[in-house]
C-alpha positions as CSV (number, residue, x, y, z in Angstrom):
1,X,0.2,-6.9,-5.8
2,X,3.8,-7.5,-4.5
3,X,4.1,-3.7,-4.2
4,X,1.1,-3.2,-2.6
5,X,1.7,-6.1,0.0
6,X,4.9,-4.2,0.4
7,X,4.2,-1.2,1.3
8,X,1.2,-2.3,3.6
9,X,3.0,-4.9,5.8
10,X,6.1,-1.7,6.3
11,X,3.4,0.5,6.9
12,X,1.4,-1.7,8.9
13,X,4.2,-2.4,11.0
14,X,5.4,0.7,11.8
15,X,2.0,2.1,12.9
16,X,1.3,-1.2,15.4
17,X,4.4,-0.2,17.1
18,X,3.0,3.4,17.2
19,X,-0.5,2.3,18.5
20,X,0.7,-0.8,20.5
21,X,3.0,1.7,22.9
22,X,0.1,4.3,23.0
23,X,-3.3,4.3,25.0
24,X,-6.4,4.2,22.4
25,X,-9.2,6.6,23.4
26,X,-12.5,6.3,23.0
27,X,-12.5,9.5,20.5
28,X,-11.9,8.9,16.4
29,X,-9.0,11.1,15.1
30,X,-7.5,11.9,11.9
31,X,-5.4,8.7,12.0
32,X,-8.7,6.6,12.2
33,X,-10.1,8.1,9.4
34,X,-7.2,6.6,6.7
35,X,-6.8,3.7,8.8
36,X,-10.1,2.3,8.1
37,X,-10.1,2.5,4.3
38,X,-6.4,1.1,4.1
39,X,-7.6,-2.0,6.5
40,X,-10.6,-2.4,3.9
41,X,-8.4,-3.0,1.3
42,X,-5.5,-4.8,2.9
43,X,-8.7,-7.0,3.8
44,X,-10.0,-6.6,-0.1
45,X,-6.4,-7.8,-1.2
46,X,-6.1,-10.6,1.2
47,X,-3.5,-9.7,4.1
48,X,-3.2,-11.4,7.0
49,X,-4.1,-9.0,9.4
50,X,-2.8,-11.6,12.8
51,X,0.6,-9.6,13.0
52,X,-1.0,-6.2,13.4
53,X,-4.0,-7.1,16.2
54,X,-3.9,-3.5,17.7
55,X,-4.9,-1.8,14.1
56,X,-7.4,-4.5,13.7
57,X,-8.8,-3.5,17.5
58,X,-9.1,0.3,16.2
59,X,-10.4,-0.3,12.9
60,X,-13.0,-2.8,14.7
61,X,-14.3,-0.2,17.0
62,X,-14.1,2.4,14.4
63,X,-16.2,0.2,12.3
64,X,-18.7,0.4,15.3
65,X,-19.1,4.0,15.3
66,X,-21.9,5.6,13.5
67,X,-20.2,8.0,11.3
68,X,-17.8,5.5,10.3
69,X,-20.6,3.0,9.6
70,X,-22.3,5.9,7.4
71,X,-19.0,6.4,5.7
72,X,-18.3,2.8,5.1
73,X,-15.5,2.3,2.0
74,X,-17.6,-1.1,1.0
């Protein structure tokens, strides 16, 4: 688990910057589609998701979308 919360927090991180200092369309891209299995599990394994608000945003309205509602990791 240490590992895991390791790499996840960096990773996390590093892509909040990334989306933070971008605009967020109203299109899914290729991004999306890893980001919301990796948020499912950082969920699964208990991470606090409060640092990163802008990848929780996305995955949210991701999670609204129908093919990412069909396509659901859970």
């Amino acid at each position: 688990m240490a590992w895991y919360r390791h790499w996840i927090k960096l990773t996390f991180a590093a892509l909040e910057i990334q989306l933070s200092a971008s605009s967020l369309s109203n299109t899914a891209n290729l991004l999306d589609t890893v980001l919301v299995p990796q948020v499912f599990n950082a969920h699964r394994f208990a991470i606090d998701m409060m640092p990163y608000p802008t990848i929780q945003q996305r995955v949210d309205w991701c999670n609204q979308q129908p093919a990412f509602e069909k396509a659901h990791p859970d």
